[in-house]
C-alpha positions in Angstrom: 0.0 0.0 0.0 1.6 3.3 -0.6 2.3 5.8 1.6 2.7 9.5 1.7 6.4 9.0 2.1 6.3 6.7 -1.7 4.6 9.0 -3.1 7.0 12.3 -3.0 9.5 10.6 -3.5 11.4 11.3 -6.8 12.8 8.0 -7.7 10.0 5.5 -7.2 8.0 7.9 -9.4 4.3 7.5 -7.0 1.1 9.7 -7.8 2.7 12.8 -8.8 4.9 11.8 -10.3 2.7 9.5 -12.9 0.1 12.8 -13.0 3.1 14.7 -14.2 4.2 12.2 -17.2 0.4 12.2 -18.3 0.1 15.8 -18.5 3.3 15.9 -20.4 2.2 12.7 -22.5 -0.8 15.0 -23.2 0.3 17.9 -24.0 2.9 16.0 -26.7 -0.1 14.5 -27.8 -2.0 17.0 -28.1 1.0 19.3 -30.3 1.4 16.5 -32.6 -2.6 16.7 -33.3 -1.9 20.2 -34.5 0.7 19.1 -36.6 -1.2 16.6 -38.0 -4.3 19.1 -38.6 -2.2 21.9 -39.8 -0.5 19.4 -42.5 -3.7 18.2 -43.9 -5.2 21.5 -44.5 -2.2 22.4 -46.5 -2.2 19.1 -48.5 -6.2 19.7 -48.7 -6.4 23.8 -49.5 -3.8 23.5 -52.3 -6.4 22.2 -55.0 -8.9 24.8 -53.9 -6.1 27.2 -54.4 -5.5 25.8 -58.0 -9.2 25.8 -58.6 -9.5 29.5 -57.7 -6.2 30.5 -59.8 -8.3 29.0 -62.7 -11.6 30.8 -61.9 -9.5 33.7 -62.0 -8.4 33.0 -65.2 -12.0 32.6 -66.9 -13.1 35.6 -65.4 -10.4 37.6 -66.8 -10.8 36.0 -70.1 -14.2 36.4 -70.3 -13.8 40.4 -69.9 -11.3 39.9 -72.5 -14.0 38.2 -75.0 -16.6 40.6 -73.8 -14.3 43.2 -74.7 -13.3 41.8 -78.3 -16.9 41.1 -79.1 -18.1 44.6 -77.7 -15.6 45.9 -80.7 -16.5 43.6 -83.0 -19.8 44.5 -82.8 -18.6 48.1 -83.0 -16.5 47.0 -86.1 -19.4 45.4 -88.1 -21.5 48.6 -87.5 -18.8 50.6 -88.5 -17.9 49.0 -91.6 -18.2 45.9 -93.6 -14.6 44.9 -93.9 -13.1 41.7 -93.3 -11.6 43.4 -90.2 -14.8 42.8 -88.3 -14.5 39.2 -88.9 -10.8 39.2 -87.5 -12.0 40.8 -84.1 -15.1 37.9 -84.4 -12.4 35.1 -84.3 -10.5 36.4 -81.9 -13.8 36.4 -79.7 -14.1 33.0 -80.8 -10.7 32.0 -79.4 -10.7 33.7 -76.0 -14.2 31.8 -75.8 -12.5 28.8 -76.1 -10.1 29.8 -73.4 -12.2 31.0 -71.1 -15.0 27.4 -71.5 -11.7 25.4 -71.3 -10.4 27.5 -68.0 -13.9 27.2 -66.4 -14.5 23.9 -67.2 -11.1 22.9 -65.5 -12.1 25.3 -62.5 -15.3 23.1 -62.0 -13.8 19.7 -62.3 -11.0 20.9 -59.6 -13.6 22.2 -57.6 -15.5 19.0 -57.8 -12.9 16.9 -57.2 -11.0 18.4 -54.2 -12.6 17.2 -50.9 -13.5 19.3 -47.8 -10.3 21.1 -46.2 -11.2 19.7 -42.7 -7.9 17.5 -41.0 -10.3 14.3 -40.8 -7.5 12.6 -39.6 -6.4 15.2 -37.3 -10.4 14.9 -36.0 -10.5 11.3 -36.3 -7.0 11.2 -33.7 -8.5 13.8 -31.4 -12.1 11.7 -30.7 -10.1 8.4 -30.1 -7.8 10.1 -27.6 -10.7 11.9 -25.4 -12.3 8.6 -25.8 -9.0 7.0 -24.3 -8.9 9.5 -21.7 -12.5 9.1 -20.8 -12.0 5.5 -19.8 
């Protein structure tokens, strides 16, 4: 049975001693579950990040059309050249650009999970779990 003399003491480890290594077990514990969560949101915001940059992209291109087909238009009533039907292509192209960015955009978007650390989550239940018990 212990006694109030085995438990302060130092070597033989006793109550406190055991109280101590858990909080410090703990708090390791609990530092490496930040690492863990602060990891997986970079691994999981990247792709959102890439999705966004290409969003970006299609919105800027699609001024650019707008633009081009605002002068086209501008070109056509102005005269009946062949220069009006330059400006249309170009139109046509940044179209292209701007479906082929947004399309991309979406399929990143859709593909990309949720930026939550499950893992990190996941860790965190089991260990208040473990302490609970």
């Amino acid at each position: 049975m212990p006694t109030a003399a085995t438990e302060q003491r130092p070597g033989k480890g006793g109550i406190r001693g055991a109280a101590k290594r858990v909080v410090e077990h703990a708090s390791s514990l609990a530092k490496l579950q930040l690492e863990l969560a602060a990891v997986e949101l970079k691994r999981k915001v990247a792709p959102f990040a890439i999705a966004i940059g290409l969003a970006i992209g299609a919105v800027i291109f699609g001024l650019l059309m707008l633009g081009f087909l605002f002068a086209t238009v501008a070109a056509a009533f102005a005269t009946f050249l062949p220069t009006w039907l330059a400006l249309l292509l170009v139109s046509g192209i940044l179209f292209a650009v701007t479906a082929t960015l947004g399309a991309l955009a979406l399929h990143r978007a859709k593909t990309v999970s949720t930026p939550l650390p499950d893992q990190a989550i996941h860790e965190a239940k089991l260990t208040r779990e473990a302490l609970r018990r």
